[in-house]
N, C-alpha and C positions, 0 to 999 in steps of 0.2 A: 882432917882434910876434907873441903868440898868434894863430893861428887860432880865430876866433869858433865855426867849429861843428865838431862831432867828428862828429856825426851824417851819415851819406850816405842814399844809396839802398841799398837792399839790407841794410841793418844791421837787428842783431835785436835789440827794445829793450823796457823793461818800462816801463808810465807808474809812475809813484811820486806822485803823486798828482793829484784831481780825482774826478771820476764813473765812470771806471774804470780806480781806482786797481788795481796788481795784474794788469794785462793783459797779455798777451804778444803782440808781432807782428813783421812786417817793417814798415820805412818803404818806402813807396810813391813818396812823394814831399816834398820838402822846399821850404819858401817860406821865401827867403833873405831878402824881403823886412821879413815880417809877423813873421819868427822863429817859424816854426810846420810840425810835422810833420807829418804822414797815416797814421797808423797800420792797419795790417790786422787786421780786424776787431775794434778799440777804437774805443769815444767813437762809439757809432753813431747817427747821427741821424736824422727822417722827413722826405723831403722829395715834397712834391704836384707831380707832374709831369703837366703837362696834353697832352692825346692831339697827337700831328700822324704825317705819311705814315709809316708803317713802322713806330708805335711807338703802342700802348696808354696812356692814361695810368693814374694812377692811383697809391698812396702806395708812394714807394722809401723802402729803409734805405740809408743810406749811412755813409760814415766821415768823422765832418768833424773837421778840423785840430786838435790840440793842441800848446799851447805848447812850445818847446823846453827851457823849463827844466822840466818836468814829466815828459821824459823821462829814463832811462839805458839804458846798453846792457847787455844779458845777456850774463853771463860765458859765455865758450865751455866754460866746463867743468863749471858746474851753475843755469845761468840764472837766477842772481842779479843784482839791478841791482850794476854796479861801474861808479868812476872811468874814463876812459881816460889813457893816458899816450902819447909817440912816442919809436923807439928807434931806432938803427941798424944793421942784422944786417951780419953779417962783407962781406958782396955790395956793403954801401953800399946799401941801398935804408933808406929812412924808412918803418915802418910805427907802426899804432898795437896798444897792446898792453891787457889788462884789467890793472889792476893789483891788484885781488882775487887772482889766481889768476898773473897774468905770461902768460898764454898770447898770440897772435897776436891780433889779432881783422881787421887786412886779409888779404884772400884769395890 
C-alpha cells in the first residue's frame, strides 16, 4: 500500500494553490488527522488573543493549516514544486527523491 503522505516535518514545500498560492516555507507541523499542513510563513491568519498572567493580549498573525493536496515539495535544485518518488540507494536505505530533477530530498 502507498504511503498517504510524502510530506513530513522539516520538508520544504511551495503551496500551489489557494490565497498563497506561490509561497515557500518549511512544514512546521503536519495533521494526519484533518490531512492538513502548517506552513511557515504562508496562509497567515489574525487571531484576538485575550490578555491572561505573562501575556498581553491583543491581535496575532499566525500560520493557519493548509490542505495537503495544495501543497508540493520544492525541488532541491531550483525550488520548483515537483512530484515525489522512493528509491533504494546501494546502503539499502529507502529515501524519497524529486523527480523533476532526481536529486535526494531525505536528509
Amino acid at each position: 500500500m502507498a504511503e498517504k503522505f510524502k510530506v513530513k516535518k522539516g520538508d520544504k514545500v511551495v503551496i500551489v494553490s489557494g490565497r498563497s498560492k506561490g509561497a515557500t516555507g518549511e512544514v512546521l507541523r503536519v495533521d494526519r488527522i484533518m490531512d492538513r499542513v502548517v506552513v511557515q510563513g504562508a496562509n497567515k491568519a489574525t487571531k484576538h488573543v485575550k490578555p491572561s498572567r505573562g501575556s498581553a493580549g491583543g491581535i496575532e498573525e499566525r500560520e493557519a493549516p493548509v490542505h495537503i493536496s495544495n501543497v508540493m515539495h520544492a525541488d532541491p535544485k531550483d525550488g520548483k514544486p515537483t512530484r515525489v518518488g522512493y528509491k533504494l540507494l546501494d546502503d539499502g536505505r529507502k529515501v524519497r527523491f524529486a523527480k523533476r530533477s532526481g536529486e535526494v530530498i531525505d536528509r
